[in-house]
C-alpha positions in Angstrom: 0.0 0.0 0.0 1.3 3.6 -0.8 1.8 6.1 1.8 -0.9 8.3 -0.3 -3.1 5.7 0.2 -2.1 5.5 4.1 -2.6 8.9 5.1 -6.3 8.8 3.0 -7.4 5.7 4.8 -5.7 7.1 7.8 -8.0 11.0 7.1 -11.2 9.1 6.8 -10.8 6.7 10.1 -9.8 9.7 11.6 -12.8 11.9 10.6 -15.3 8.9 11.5 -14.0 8.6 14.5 -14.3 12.1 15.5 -17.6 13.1 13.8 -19.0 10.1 16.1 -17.5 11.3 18.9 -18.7 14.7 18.5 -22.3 13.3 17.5 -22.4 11.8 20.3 -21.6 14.4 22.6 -24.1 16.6 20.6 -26.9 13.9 20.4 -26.3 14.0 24.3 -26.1 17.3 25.4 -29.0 18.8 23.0 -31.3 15.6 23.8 -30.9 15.8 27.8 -31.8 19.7 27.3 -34.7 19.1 25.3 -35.7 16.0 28.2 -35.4 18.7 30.5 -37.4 20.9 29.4 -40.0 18.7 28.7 -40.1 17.5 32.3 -40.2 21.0 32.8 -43.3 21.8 31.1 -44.8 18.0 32.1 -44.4 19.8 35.4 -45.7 22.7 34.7 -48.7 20.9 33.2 -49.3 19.2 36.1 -49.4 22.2 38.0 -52.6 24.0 35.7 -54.6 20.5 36.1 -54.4 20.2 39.6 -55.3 24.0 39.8 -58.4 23.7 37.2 -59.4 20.6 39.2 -62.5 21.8 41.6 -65.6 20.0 42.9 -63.9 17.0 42.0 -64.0 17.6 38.0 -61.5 19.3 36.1 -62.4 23.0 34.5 -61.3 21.9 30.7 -61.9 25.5 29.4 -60.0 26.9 31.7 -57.1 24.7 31.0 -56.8 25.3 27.8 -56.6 29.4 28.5 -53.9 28.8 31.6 -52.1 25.6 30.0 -48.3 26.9 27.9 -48.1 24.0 25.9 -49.9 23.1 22.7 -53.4 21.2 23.8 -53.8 19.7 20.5 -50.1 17.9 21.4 -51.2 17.1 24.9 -53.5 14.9 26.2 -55.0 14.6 30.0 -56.8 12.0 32.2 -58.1 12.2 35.4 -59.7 9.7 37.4 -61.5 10.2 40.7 -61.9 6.9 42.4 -65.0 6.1 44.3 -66.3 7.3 47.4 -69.0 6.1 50.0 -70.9 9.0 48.3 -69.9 8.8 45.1 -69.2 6.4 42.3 -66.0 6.4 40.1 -65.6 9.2 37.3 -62.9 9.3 34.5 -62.6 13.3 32.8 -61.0 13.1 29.7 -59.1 16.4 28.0 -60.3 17.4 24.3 -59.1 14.4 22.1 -57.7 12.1 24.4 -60.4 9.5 24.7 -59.2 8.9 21.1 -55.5 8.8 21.5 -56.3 6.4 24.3 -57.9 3.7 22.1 -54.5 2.5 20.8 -52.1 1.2 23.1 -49.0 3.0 24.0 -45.9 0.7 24.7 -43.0 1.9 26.7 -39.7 2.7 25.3 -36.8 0.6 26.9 -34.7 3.7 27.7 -37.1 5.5 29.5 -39.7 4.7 32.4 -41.4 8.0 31.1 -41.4 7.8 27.6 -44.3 5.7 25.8 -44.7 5.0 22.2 -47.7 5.1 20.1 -47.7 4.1 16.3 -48.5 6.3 14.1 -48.6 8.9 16.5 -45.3 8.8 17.5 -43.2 9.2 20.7 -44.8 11.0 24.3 -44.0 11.7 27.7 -46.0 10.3 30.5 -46.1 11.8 34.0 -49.0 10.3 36.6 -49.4 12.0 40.3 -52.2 11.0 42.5 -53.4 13.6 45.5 -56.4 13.8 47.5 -59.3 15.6 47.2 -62.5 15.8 49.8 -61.6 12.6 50.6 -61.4 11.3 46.8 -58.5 10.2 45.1 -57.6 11.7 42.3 -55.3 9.9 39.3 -54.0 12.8 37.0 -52.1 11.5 33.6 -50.7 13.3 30.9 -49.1 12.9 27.2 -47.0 15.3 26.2 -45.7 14.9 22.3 -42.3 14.2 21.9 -42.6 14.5 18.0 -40.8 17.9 17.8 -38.1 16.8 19.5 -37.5 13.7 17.7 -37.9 15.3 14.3 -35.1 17.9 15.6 -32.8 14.6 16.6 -33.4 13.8 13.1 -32.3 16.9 11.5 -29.6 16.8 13.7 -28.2 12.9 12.9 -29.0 13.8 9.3 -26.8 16.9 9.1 -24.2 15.2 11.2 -24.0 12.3 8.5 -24.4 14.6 5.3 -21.5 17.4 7.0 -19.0 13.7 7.6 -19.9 12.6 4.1 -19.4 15.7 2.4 -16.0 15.6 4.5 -15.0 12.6 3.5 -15.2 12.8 -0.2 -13.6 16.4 -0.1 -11.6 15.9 2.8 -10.5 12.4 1.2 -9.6 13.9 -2.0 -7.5 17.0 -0.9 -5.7 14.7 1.7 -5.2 12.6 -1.3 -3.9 15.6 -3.2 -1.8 16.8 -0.7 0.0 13.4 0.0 0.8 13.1 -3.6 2.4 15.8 -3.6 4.3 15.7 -0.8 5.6 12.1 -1.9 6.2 13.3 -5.4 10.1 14.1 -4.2 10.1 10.3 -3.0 8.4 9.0 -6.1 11.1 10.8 -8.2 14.0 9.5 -6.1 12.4 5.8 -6.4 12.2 6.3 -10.4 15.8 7.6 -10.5 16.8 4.4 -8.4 15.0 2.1 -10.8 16.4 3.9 -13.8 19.9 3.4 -12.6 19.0 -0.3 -11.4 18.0 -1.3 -14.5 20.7 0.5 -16.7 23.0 -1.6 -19.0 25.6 0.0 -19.4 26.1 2.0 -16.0 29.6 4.2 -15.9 29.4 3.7 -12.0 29.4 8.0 -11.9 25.2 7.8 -11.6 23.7 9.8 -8.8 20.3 10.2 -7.9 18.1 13.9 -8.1 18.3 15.1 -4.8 14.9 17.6 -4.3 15.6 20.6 -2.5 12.4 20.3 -0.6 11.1 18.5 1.6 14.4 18.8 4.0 14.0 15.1 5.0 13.7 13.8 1.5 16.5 16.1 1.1 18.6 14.4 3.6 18.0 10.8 1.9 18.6 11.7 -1.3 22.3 13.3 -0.1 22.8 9.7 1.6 21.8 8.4 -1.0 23.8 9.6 -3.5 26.8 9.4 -0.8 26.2 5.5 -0.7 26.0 5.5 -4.1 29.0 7.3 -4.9 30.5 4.7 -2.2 29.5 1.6 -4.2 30.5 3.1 -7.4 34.0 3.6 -6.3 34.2 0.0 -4.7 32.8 -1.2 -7.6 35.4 0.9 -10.1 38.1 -0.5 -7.5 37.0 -3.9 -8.1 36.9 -3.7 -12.2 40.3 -1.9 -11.8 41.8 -4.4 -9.4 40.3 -7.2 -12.0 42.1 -5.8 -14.7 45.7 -4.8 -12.7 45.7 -8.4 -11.5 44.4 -10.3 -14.8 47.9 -8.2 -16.8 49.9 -8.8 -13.8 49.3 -12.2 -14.6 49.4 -12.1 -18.4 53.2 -11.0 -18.4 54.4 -14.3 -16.4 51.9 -16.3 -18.5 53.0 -15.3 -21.4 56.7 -16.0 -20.6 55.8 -19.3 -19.5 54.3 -20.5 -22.4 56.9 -19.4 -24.4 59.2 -21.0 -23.1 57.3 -23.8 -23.0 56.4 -23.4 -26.9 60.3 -23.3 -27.6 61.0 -26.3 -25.5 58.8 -28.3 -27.6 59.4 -27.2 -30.9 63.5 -26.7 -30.7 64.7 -28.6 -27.3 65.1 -31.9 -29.1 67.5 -30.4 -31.3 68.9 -27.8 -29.3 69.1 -29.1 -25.7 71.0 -26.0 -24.4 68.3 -24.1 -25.0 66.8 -26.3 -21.8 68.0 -25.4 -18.9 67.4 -21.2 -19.6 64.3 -21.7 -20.1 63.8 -23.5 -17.3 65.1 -20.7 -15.4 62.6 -18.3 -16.9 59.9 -20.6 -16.3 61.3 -21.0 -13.1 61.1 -16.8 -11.8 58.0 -16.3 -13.9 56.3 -19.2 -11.8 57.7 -17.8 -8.8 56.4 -14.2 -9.6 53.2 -15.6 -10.0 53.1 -17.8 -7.0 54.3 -14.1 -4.8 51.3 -12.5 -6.5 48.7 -15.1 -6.2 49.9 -15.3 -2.3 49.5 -11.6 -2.0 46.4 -11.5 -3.5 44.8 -14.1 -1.4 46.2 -11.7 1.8 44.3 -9.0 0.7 41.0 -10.9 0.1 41.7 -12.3 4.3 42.5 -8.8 5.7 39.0 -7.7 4.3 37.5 -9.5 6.3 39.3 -10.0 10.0 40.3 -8.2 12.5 44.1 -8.4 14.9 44.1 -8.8 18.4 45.9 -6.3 19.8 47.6 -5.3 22.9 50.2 -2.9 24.4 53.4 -3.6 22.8 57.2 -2.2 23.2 57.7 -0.7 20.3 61.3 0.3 20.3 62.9 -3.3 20.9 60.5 -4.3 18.0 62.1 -1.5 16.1 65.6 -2.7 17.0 65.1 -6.5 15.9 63.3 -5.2 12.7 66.3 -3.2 11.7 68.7 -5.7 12.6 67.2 -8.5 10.6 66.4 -6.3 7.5 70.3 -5.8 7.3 71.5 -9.2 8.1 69.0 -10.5 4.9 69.7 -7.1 2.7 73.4 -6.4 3.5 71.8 -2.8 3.3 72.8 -0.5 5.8 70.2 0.6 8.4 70.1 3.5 10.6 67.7 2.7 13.9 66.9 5.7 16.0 64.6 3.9 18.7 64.7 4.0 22.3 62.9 4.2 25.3 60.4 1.8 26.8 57.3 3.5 24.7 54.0 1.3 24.7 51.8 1.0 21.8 48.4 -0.6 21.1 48.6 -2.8 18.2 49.2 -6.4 17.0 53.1 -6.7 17.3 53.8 -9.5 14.6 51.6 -7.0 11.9 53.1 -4.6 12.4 56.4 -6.2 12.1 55.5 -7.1 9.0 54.8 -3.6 7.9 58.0 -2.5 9.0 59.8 -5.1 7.5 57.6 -4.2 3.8 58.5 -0.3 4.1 62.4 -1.3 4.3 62.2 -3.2 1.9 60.3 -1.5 -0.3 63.2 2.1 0.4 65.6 -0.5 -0.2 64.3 -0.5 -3.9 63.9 2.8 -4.8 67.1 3.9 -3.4 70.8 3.4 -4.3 72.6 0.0 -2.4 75.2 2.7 -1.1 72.9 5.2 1.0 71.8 4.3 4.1 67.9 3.8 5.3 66.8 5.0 8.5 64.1 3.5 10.6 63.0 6.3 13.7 60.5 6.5 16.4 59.0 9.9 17.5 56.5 9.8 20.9 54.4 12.8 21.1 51.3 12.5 23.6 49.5 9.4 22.8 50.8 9.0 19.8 54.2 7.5 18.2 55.0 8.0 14.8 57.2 5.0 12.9 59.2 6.9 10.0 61.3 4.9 7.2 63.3 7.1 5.2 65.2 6.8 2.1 67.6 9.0 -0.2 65.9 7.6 -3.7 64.3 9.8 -5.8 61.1 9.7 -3.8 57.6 9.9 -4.7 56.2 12.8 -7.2 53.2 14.3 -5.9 50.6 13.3 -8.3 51.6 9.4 -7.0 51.3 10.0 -3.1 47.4 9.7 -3.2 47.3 6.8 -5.6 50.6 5.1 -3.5 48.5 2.7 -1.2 46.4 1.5 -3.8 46.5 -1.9 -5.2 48.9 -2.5 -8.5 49.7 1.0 -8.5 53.6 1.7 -9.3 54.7 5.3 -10.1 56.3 5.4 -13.6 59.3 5.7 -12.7 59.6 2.2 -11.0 57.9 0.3 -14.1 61.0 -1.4 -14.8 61.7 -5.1 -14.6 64.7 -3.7 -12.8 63.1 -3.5 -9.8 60.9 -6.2 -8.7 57.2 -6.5 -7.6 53.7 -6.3 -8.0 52.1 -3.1 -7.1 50.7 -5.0 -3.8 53.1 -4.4 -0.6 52.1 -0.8 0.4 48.5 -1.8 -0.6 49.0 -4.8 1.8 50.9 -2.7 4.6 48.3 -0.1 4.3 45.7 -2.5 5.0 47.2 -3.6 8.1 48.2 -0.4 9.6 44.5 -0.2 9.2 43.6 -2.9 11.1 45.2 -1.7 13.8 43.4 1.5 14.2 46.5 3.4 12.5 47.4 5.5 9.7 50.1 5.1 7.2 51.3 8.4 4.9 54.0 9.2 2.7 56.0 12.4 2.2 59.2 13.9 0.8 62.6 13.5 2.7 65.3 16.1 2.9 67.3 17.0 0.5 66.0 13.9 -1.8 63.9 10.9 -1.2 60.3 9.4 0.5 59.5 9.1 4.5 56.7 6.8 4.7 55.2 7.2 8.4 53.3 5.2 10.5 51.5 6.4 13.2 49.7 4.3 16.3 47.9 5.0 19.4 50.7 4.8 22.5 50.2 5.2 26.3 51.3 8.0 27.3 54.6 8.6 29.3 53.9 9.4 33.2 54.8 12.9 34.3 
């Protein structure tokens, strides 16, 4: 069901349920005055028959001078019971020996109120006195027709005013949630538009409506999520593609190598063993990227345990073992005993990947320094190098997967495009952040930076 249709259905429940109400309360109030002031004149009635009464007979003429009420709507009895002296005598007011030959039957709500059909609807009062030692019965009618042709009115107008209401009421409501949802409806459209799209450039965005502020607000989400999957999903076709021509170039070396094998190692066996070689560090290649790949795809999805860890002894080692494998000369300027909070085998893994990764960008001769720098709660890991460092339209593209600056596509100097991706990823994980910038006079610093305790005063 649409919200136009909601709020309608919603309207007209609403409008029922308060017409009744206030029908109800009207039928109430205006019937118990009307009640009232029957009794009233009833009473009053009353009064001008037992004044008219003398010599035990009523004075009809006079009565119908004194009485306020309409004697052609009112009908009187009275009955004097018998006496020693006297036998029993019924006086009947001007017409009511006839409206007495039908039956009246008393209405359920009402001790007072009778019913007569096709006469309609009376009150009934009775009072019995005394008079020269007779009693006297007086009973009266008193037409209720007026009052129940107002209720009538009344109920009638009530339904016609909810009815009329409804229909106008039901349509502008309609109207009104239409356009009100109009911003929505366009936003859906827009969303099924793109949905169903097929060739989508991943740069779609939605209509954002300036008004209504709340559809406003979605539609900016929207379009931020949207922009969001759009980028994972350009991410993903571009990490498709870097990863099917990483693979292409090994491949392709394999197989020819393998093509010359069969065609020419029968007849020339020396050409074996080179291209075994080949074969051999293409395979390998591959197997580094595969692995790599596969490391990504896990740190996606996990998370590090991590605790308070001495950084500068982990510093120390890291430096130590990089120079023992590299022969390359490291500079380590770590002391203290400064805590941080992180997963200490990560992140010596991310130490190790940023020396080696300033050991190939930067001549075998020129040393690389590894540095620790505590400022409040934070410590900041820097590797620099004196290569030829990073330009600056490569430092925001650095940490992305594949991605080598130009200057480094060279078979001269191995790899994939996938170490700072990978080292970025776990700095990550480890609540962290990893940055690059230019070292003095020449070269790259790539910093890390993780939460530490701070040192007591």
């Amino acid at each position: 069901m649409t919200s136009t249709a909601r709020f309608t259905r919603s309207y007209v429940a609403l409008l029922v349920a308060v017409m009744v109400a206030v029908s109800f309360s009207i039928l109430t109030i205006v019937g118990s005055y009307l009640i009232n002031n029957k009794r009233a004149d009833a009473q009053d009635l009353m009064t001008v028959v037992t004044q008219t009464f003398a010599d035990n007979r009523p004075n009809w003429r006079y009565f119908a001078m004194t009485a306020r009420v309409n004697p052609h709507r009112s009908f009187v009895r009275v009955h004097v019971a018998a006496t020693p002296h006297a036998s029993a005598r019924t006086y009947y007011s001007r017409g009511t020996r006839q409206f007495l030959r039908t039956e009246l039957d008393t209405v359920p709500l009402s001790a007072h109120v009778r019913y007569q059909q096709d006469r309609g609807v009376y009150y009934h009062l009775t009072k019995t006195t005394t008079n020269r030692g007779a009693v006297v019965t007086y009973s009266e009618w008193l037409s209720l027709n007026n009052m129940v042709g107002l209720f009538k009115v009344l109920l009638l107008a009530i339904i016609g005013i909810t009815l009329v209401g409804i229909l106008i009421g039901g349509w502008l409501i309609s109207w009104l949630a239409h356009r009100l949802n109009a911003p929505l409806v366009a936003l859906t459209d827009a969303a099924h538009t793109i949905a169903n799209t097929d060739n989508a450039t991943h740069h779609e965005t939605l209509p954002v409506p300036s008004a209504p502020q709340e559809v406003h607000e979605l539609g900016s989400e929207f379009n931020r999520l949207l922009r969001s999957l759009n980028a994972q999903v350009r991410r993903d076709h571009q990490f498709v593609s870097d990863a099917s021509h990483e693979l292409r170039t090994p491949l392709s070396a394999i197989r020819g190598h393998v093509a010359l094998i069969r065609r020419h190692g029968s007849d020339h066996p020396e050409v074996i063993p080179e291209s075994l070689a080949t074969i051999d560090v293409e395979s390998s290649k591959m197997q580094q990227l595969v692995e790599s790949l596969l490391r990504l795809s896990r740190m996606d999805h996990m998370s590090l345990t991590r605790d308070w860890v001495p950084i500068a002894p982990l510093l120390q080692r890291c430096g130590q073992r990089f120079e023992r494998q590299s022969g390359r000369l490291i500079t380590v300027a770590a002391t203290g005993d400064t805590l941080v909070f992180a997963n200490a085998e990560s992140i010596e893994r991310v130490v190790m990947s940023l020396l080696s990764n300033a050991a190939k960008y930067s001549p075998a001769t020129l040393p690389i320094t590894l540095s620790l720098t505590v400022n409040g709660s934070t410590a900041a890991i820097a590797v620099a190098d004196l290569g030829p460092g990073v330009a600056d339209s490569d430092k925001p593209h650095i940490f992305d997967r594949f991605y080598r600056a130009d200057s480094s596509r060279s078979k001269a100097i191995p790899g994939t495009g996938l170490g700072l991706a990978i080292a970025a990823r776990s700095v990550a994980l480890n609540h962290g952040q990893l940055s690059v910038a230019d070292h003095q006079p020449h070269g790259a610093v790539f910093t890390l930076t993780l939460p530490a305790m701070p040192a007591p005063e």
